[in-house]
Short mmCIF file of the C-alpha atoms (twelve columns), coordinates in Angstrom:
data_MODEL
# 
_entry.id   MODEL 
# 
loop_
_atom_site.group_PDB 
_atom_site.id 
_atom_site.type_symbol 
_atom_site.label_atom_id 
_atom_site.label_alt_id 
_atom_site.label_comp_id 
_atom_site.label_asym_id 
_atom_site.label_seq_id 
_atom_site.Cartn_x 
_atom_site.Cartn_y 
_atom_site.Cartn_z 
_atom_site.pdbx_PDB_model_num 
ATOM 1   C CA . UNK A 1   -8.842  -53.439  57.784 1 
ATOM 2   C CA . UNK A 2   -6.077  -55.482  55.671 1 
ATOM 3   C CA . UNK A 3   -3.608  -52.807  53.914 1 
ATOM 4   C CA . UNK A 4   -2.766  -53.576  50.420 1 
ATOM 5   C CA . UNK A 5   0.914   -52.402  52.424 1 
ATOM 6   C CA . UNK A 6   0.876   -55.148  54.636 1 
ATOM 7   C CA . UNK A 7   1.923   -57.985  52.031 1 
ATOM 8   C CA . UNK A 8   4.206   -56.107  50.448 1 
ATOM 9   C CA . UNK A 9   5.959   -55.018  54.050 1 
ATOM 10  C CA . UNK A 10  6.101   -58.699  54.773 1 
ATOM 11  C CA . UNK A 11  7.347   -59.367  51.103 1 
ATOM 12  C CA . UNK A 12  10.134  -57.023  51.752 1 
ATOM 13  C CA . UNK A 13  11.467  -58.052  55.469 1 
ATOM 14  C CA . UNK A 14  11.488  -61.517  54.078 1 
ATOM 15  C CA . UNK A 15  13.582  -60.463  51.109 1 
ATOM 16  C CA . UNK A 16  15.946  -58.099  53.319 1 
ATOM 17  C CA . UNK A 17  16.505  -60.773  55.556 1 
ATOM 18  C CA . UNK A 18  17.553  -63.064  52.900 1 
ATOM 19  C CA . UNK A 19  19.814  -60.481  51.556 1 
ATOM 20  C CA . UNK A 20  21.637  -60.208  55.363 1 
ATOM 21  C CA . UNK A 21  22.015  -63.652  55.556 1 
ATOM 22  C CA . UNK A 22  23.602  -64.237  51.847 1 
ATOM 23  C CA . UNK A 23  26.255  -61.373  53.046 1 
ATOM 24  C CA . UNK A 24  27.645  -63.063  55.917 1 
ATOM 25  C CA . UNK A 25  30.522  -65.130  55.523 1 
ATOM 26  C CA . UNK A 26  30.315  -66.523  59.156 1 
ATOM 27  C CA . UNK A 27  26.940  -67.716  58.336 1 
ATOM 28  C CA . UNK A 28  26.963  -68.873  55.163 1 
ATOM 29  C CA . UNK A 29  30.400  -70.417  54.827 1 
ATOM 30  C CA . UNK A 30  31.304  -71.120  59.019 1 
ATOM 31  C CA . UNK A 31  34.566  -70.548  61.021 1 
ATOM 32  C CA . UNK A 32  35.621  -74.229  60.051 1 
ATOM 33  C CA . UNK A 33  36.657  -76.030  57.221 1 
ATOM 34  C CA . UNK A 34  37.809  -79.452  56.177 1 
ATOM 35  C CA . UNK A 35  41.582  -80.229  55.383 1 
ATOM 36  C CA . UNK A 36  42.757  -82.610  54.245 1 
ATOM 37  C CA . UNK A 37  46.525  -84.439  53.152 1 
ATOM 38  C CA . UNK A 38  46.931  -86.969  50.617 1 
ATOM 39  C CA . UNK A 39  50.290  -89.218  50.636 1 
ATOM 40  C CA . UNK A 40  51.654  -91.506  48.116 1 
ATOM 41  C CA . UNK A 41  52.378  -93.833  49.281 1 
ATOM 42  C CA . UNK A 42  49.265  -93.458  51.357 1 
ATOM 43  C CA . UNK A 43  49.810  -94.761  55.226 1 
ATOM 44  C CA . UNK A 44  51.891  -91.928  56.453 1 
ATOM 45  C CA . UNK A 45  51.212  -90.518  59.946 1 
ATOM 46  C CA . UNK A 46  50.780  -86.532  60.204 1 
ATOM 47  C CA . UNK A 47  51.343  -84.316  63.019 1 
ATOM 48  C CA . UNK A 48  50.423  -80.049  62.675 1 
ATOM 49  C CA . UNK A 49  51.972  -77.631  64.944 1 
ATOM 50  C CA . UNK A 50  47.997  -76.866  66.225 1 
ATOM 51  C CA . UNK A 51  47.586  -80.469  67.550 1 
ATOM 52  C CA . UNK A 52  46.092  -82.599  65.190 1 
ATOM 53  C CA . UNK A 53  47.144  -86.061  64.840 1 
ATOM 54  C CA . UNK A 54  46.284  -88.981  62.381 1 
ATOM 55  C CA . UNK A 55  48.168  -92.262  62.616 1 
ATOM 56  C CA . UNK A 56  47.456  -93.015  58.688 1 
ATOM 57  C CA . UNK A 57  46.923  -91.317  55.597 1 
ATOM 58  C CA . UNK A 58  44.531  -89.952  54.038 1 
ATOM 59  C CA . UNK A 59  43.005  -88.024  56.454 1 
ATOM 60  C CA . UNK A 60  40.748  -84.839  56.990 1 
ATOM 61  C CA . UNK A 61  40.734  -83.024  59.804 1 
ATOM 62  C CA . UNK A 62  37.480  -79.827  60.748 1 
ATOM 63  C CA . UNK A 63  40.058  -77.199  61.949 1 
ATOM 64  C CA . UNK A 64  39.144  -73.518  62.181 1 
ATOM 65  C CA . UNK A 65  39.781  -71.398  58.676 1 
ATOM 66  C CA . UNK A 66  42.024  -69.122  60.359 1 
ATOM 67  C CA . UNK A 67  44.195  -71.663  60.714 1 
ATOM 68  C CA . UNK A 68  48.422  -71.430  60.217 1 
ATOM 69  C CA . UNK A 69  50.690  -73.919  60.857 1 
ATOM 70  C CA . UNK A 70  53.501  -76.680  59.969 1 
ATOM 71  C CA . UNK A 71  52.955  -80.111  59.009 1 
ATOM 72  C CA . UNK A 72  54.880  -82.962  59.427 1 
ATOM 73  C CA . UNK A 73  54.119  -86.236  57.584 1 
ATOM 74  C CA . UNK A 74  56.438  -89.634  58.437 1 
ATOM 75  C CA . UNK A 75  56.221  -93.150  57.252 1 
ATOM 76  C CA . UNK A 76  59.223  -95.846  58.089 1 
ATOM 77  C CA . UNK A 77  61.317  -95.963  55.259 1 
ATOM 78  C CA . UNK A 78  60.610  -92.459  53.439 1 
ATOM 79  C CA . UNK A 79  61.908  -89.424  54.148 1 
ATOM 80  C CA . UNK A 80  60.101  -87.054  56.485 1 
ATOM 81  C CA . UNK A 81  58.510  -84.002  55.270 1 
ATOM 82  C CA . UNK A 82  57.553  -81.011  57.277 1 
ATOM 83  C CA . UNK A 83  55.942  -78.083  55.154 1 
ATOM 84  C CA . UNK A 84  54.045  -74.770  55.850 1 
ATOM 85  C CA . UNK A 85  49.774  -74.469  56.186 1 
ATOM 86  C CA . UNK A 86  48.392  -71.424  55.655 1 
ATOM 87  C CA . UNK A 87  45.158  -69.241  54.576 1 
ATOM 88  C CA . UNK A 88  44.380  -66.610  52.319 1 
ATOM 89  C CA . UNK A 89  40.563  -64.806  51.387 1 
ATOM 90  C CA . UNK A 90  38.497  -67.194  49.349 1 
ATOM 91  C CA . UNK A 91  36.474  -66.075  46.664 1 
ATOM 92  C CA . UNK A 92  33.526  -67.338  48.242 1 
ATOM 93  C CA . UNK A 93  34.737  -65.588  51.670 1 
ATOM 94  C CA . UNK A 94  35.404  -62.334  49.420 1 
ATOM 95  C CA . UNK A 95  31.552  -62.944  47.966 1 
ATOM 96  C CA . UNK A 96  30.443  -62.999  51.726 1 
ATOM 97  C CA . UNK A 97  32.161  -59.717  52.501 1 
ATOM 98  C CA . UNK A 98  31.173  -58.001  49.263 1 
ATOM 99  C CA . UNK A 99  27.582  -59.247  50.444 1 
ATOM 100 C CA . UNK A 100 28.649  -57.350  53.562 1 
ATOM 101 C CA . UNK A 101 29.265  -53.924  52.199 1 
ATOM 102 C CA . UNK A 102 26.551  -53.506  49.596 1 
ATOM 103 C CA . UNK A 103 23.622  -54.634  52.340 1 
ATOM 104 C CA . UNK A 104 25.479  -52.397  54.842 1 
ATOM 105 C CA . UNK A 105 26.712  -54.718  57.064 1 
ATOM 106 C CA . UNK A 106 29.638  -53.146  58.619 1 
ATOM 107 C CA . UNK A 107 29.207  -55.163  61.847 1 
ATOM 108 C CA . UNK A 108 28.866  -58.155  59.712 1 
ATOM 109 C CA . UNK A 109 31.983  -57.374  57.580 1 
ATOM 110 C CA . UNK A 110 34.354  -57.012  60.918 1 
ATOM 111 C CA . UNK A 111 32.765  -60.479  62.338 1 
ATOM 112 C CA . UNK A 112 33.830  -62.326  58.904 1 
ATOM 113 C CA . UNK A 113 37.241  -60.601  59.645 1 
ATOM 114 C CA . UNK A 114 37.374  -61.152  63.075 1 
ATOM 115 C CA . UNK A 115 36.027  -65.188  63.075 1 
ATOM 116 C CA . UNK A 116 38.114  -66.036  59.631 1 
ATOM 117 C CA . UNK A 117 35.232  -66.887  58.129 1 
ATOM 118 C CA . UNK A 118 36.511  -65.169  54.822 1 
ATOM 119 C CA . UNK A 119 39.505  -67.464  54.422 1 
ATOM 120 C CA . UNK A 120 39.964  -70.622  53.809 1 
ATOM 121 C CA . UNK A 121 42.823  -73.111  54.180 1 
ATOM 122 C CA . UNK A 122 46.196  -73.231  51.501 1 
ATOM 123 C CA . UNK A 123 46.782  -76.100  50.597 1 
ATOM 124 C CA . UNK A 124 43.937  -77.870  50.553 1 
ATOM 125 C CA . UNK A 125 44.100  -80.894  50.252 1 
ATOM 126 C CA . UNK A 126 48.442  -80.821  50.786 1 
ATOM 127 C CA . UNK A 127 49.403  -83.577  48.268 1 
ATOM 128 C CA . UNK A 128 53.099  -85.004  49.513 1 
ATOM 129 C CA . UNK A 129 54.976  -88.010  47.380 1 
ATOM 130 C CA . UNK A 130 56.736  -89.491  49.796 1 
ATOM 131 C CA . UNK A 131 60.825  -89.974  48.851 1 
ATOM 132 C CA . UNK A 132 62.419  -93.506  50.348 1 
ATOM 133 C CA . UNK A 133 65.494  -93.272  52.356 1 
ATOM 134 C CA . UNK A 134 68.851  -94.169  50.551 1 
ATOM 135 C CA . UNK A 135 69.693  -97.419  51.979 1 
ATOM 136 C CA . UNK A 136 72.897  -97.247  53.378 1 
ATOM 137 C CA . UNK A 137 75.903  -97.759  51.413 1 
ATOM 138 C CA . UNK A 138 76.888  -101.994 51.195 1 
ATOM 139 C CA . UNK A 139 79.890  -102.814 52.626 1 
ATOM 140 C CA . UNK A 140 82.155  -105.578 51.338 1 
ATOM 141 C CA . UNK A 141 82.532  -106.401 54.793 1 
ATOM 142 C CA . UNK A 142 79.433  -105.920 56.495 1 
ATOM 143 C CA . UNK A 143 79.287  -106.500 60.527 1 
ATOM 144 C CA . UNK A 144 78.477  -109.903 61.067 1 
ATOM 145 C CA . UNK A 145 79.420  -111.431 57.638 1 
ATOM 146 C CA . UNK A 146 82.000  -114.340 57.189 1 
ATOM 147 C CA . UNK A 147 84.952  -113.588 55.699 1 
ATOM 148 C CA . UNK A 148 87.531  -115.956 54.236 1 
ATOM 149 C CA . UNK A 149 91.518  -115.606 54.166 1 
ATOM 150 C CA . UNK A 150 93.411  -117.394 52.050 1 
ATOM 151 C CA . UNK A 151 96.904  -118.393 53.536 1 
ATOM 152 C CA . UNK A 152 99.585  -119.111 51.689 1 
ATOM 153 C CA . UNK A 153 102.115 -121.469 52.541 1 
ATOM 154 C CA . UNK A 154 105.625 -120.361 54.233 1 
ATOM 155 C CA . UNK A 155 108.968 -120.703 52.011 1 
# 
């Protein structure tokens, strides 16, 4: 005998279940993001305290959103910049966590914690203008140059 309850049951684990997964940060938004750096000019070659390399600019690296660490950027002829990466709660991370404590998900709300899944990476993308490097000063005389003397005759 089919229950008039049985639908409705099924109805409702469906709909619960959709409401759990909407919640969770770490599933709906994952541990990793992209970042990426912008350079003008582009060209520039970055290197991040957490080992990621890329020999030319612009570039996006999938790093996890916990992520904190320095940047340098260099490119012959400009000046090199190193600057600060960090993270902060995302709106869509907070969404996740707020999803969290109005299903009930306490277990879910100390994973998104726990994984970083709530954050997200500042700034993103990092947008450097490169400064060129002062040529050094001209010398009248510079190393290699000819150079004339005049003489003047003896009395």
């Amino acid at each position: 005998m089919h229950s008039v309850l049985a639908p409705a049951a099924r109805f409702s684990a469906c709909v619960l279940a959709g409401l759990l997964v909407t919640g969770c940060a770490t599933v709906t938004r994952g541990t990793n993001q992209a970042w990426t750096v912008e350079t003008t000019p582009g060209g520039a070659a970055i290197t991040t305290t957490n080992g990621f390399q890329c020999e030319a600019t612009p570039c996006t690296f999938r790093m996890p959103r916990r992520s904190e660490f320095d940047v340098t950027i260099t490119k012959p002829g400009y000046r090199t910049v190193t600057t600060h990466v960090t993270n902060q709660v995302s709106g869509a991370g907070a969404a996740g966590m707020a999803g969290n404590v109005i299903v009930g998900g306490v277990i879910g709300g100390v994973v998104d914690v726990a994984s970083g899944a709530m954050l997200e990476i500042r700034p993103n993308p990092l947008q450097v203008t490169l400064e060129p490097v002062e040529p050094e000063a001209v010398t009248a005389e510079a190393p290699g140059a000819a150079t004339s003397a005049v003489q003047t005759p003896a009395p």
